[in-house]
VOPA-703690 format. One record per atom (N, C-alpha, C): residue number from 1; residue in three letters; chain; atom name; x, y, z. Coordinates in Angstrom, 1 decimal. Example, Ala and Ser with C-alpha at 12.3 -4.5 7.8 and 13.67 -1.06 7.14 Angstrom:
REM residues 2
[1; 'ALA'; 'A'; 'N'; [13.2; -5.7; 7.8]]
[1; 'ALA'; 'A'; 'CA'; [12.3; -4.5; 7.8]]
[1; 'ALA'; 'A'; 'C'; [13.2; -3.3; 7.8]]
[2; 'SER'; 'A'; 'N'; [12.8; -2.2; 7.1]]
[2; 'SER'; 'A'; 'CA'; [13.7; -1.1; 7.1]]
[2; 'SER'; 'A'; 'C'; [12.9; 0.0; 7.9]]
REM end
This chain:
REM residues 62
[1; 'UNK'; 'A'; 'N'; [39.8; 122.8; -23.8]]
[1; 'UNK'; 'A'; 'CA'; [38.8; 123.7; -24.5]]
[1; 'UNK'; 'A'; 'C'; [39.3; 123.9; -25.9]]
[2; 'UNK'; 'A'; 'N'; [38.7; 123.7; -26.8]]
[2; 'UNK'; 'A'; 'CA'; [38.7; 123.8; -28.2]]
[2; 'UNK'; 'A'; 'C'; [38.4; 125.3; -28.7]]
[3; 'UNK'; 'A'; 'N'; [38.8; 126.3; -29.3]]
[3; 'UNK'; 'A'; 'CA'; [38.7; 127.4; -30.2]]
[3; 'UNK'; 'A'; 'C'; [38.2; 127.6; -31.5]]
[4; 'UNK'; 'A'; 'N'; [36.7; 127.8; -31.7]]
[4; 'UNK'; 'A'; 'CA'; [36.2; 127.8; -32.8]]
[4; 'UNK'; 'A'; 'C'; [35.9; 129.0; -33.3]]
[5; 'UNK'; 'A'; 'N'; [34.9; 129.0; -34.3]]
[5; 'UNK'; 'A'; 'CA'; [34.3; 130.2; -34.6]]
[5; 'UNK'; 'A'; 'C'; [32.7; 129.3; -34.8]]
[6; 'UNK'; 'A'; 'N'; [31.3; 129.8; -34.2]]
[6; 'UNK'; 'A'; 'CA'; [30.1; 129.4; -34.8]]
[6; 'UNK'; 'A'; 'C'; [29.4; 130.7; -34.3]]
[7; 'UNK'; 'A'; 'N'; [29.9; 131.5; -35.1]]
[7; 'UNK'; 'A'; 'CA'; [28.9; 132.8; -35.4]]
[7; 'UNK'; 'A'; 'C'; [27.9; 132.4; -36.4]]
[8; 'UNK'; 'A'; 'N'; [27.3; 131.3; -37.3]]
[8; 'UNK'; 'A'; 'CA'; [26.5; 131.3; -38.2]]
[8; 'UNK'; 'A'; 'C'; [25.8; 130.5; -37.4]]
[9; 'UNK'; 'A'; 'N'; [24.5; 129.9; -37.9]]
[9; 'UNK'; 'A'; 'CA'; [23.7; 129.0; -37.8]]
[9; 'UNK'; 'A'; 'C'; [24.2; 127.6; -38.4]]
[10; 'UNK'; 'A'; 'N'; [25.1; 127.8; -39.6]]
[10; 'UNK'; 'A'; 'CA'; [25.5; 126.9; -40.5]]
[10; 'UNK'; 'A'; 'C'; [27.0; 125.9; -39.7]]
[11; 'UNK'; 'A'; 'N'; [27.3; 127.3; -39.0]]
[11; 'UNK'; 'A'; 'CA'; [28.7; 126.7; -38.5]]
[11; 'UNK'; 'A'; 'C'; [28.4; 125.8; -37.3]]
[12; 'UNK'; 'A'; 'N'; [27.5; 126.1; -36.6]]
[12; 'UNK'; 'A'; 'CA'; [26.9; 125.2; -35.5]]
[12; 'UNK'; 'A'; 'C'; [26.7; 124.1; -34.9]]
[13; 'UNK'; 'A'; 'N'; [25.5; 124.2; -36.3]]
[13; 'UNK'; 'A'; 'CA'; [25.4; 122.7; -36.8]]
[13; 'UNK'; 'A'; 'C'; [26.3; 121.8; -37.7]]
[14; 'UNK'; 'A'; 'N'; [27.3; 122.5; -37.9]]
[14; 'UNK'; 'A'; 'CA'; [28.3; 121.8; -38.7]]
[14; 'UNK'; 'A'; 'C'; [29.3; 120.9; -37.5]]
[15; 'UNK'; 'A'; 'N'; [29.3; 121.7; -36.1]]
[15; 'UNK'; 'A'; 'CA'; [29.8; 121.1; -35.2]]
[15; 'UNK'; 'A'; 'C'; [29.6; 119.6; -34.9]]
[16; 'UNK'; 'A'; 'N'; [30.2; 118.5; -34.6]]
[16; 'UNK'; 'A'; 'CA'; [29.8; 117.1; -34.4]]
[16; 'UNK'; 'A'; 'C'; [30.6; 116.8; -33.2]]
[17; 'UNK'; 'A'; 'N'; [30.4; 115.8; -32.2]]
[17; 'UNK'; 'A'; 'CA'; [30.7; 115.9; -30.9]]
[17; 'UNK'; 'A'; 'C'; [31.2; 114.3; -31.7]]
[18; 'UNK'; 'A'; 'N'; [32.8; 114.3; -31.9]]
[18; 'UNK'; 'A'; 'CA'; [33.4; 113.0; -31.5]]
[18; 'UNK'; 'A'; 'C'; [32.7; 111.8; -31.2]]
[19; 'UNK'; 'A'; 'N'; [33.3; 110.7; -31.7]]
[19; 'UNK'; 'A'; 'CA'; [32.8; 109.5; -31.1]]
[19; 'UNK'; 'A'; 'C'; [34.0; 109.4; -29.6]]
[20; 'UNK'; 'A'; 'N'; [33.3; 108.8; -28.8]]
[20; 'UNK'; 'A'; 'CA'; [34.3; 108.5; -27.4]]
[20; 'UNK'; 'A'; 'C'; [33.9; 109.5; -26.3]]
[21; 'UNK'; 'A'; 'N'; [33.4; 110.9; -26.6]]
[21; 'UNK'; 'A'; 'CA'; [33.1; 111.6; -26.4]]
[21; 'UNK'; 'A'; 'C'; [32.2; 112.4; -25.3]]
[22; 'UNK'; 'A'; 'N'; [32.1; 112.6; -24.1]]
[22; 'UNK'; 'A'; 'CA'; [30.8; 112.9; -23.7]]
[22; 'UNK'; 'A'; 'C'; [30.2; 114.4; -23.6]]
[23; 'UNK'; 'A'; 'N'; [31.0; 114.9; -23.7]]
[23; 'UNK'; 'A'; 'CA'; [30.8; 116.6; -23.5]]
[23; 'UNK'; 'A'; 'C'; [31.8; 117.0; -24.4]]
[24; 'UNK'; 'A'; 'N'; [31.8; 118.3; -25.2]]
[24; 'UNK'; 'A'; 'CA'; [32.9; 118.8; -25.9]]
[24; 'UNK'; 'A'; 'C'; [32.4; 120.3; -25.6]]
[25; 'UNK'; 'A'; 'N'; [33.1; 121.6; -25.3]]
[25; 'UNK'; 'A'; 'CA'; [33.1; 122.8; -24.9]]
[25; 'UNK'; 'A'; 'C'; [33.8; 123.7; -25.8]]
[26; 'UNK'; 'A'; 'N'; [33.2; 124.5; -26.8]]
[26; 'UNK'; 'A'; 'CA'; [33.5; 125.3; -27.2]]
[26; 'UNK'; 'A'; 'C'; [33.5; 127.0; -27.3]]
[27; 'UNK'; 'A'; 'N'; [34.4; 127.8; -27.5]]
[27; 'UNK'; 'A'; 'CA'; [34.3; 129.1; -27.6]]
[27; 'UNK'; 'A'; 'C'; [34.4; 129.9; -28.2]]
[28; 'UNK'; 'A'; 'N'; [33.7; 131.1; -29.0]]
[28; 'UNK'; 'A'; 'CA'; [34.0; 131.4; -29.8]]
[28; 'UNK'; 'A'; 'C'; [34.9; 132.4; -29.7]]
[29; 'UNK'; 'A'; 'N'; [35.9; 132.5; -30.8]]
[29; 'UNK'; 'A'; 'CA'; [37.0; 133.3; -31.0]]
[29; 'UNK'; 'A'; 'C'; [36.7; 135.5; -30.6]]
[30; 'UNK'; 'A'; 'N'; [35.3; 135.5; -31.2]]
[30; 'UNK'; 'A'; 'CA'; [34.8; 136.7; -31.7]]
[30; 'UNK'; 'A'; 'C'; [33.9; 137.5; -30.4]]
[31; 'UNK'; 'A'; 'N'; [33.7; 136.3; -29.5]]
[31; 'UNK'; 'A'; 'CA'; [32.7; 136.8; -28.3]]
[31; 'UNK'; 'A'; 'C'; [33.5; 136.0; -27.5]]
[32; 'UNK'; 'A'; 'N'; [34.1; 136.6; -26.5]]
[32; 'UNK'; 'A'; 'CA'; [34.7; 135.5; -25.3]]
[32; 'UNK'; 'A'; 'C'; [34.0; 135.4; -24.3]]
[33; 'UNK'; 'A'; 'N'; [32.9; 135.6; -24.5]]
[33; 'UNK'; 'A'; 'CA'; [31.9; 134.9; -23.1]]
[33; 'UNK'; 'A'; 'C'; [30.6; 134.1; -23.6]]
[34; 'UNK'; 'A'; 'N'; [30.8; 134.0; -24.5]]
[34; 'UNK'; 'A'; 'CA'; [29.7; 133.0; -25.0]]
[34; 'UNK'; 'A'; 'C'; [30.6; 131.6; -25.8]]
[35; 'UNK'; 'A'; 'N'; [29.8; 130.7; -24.8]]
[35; 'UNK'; 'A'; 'CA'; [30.5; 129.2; -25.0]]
[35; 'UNK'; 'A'; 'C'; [29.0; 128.5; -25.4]]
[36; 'UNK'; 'A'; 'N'; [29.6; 127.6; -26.4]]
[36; 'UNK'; 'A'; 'CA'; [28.2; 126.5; -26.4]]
[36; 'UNK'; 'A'; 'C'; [28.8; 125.2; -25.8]]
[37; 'UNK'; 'A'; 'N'; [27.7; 124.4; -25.5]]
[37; 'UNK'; 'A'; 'CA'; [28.4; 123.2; -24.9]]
[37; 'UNK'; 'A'; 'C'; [27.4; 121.8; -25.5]]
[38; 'UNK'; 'A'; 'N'; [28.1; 121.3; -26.3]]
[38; 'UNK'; 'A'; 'CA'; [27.4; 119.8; -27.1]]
[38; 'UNK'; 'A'; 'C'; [28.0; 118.9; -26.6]]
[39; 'UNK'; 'A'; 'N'; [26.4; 118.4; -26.3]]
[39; 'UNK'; 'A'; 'CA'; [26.8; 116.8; -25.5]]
[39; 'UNK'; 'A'; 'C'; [25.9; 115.7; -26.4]]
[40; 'UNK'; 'A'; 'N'; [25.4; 114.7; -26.6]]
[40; 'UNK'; 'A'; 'CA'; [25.1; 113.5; -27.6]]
[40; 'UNK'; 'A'; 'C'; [23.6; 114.1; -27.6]]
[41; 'UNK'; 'A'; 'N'; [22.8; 114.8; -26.8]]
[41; 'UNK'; 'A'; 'CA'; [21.6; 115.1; -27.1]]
[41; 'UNK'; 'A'; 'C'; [21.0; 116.4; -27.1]]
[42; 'UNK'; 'A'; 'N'; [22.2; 117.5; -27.0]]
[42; 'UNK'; 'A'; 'CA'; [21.8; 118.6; -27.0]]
[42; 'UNK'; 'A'; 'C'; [22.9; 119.5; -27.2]]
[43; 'UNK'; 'A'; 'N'; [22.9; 120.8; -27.5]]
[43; 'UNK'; 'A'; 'CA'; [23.4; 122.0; -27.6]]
[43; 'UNK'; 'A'; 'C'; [23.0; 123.8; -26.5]]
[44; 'UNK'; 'A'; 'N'; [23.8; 123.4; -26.0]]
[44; 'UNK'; 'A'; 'CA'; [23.6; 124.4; -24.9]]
[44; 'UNK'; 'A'; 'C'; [24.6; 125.3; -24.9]]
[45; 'UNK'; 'A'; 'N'; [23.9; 126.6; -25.0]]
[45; 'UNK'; 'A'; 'CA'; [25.0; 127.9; -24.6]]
[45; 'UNK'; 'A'; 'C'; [24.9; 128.5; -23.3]]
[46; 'UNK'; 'A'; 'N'; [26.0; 128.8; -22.7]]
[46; 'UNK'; 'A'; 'CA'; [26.6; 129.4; -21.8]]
[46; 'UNK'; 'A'; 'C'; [27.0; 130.3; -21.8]]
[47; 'UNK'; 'A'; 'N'; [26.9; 131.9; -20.9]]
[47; 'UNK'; 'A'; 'CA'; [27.2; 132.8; -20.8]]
[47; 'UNK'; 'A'; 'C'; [28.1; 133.3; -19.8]]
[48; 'UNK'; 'A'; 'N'; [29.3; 133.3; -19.7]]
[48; 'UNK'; 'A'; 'CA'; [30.7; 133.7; -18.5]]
[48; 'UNK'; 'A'; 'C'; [30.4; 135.2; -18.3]]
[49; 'UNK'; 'A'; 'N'; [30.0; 135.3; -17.5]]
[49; 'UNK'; 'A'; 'CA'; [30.2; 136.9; -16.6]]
[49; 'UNK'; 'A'; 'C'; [30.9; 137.2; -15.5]]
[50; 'UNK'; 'A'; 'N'; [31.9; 138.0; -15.4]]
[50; 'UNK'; 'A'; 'CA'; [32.5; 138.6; -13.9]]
[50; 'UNK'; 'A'; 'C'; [31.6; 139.8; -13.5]]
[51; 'UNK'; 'A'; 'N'; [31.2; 139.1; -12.3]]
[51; 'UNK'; 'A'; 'CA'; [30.2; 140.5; -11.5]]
[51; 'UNK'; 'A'; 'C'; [31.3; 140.2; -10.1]]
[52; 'UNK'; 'A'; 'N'; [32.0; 141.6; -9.5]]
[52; 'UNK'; 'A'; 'CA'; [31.8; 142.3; -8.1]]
[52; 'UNK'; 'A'; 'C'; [33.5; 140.3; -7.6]]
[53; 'UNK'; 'A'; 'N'; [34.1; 140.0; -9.5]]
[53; 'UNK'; 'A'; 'CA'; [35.0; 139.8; -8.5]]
[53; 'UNK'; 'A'; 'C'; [34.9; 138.5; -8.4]]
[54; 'UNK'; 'A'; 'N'; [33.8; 137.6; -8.9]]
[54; 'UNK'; 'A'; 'CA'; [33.4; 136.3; -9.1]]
[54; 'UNK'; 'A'; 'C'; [32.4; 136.2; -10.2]]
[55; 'UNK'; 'A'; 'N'; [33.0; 134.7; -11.2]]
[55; 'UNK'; 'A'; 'CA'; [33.1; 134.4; -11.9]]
[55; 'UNK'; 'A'; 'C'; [31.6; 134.0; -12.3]]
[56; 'UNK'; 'A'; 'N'; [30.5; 133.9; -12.5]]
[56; 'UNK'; 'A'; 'CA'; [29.2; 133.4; -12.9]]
[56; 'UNK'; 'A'; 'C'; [28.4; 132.9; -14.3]]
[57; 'UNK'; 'A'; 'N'; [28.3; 131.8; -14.4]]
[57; 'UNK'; 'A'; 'CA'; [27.3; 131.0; -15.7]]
[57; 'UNK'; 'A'; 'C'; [25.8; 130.8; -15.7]]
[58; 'UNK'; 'A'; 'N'; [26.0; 131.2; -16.6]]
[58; 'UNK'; 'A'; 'CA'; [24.4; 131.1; -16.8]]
[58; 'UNK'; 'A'; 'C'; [24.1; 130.3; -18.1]]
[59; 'UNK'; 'A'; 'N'; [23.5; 129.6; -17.9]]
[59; 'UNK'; 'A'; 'CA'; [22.9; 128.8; -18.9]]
[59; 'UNK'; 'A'; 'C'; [21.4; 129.2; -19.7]]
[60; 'UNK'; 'A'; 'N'; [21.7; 129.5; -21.2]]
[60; 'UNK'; 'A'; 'CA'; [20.6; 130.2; -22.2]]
[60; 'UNK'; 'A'; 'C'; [20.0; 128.9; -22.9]]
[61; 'UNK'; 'A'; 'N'; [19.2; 128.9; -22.7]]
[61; 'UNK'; 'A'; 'CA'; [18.5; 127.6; -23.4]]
[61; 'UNK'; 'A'; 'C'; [17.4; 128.3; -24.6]]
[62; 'UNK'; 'A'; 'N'; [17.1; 126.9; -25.1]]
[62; 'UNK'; 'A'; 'CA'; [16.4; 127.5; -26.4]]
[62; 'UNK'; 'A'; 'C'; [15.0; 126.9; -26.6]]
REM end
């Protein structure tokens, strides 16, 4: 897992997913439960929550 910062709109899109590549997972430094996840056709954020003791994702789509 890679350690970024994309609190902007600018930083986001500035992300580029490697050649070789099929998924890359990012986290931001500033929010530790919000991850985005870029794959060759999309950008998807993820939300990590502990409820009651287990671990749960939810996926925020746009």
């Amino acid at each position: 897992m890679k350690f970024k910062s994309f609190t902007t709109d600018s930083q986001l899109k500035a992300i580029t997913l490697p050649q070789d590549t099929k998924e890359l997972i990012i986290k931001d430094e500033s929010t530790p439960n919000l991850i985005v996840r870029i794959r060759p056709n999309s950008k998807t954020f993820l939300c990590r929550i502990k409820i009651n003791g287990k671990i749960k994702k939810y996926t925020i789509m746009k």
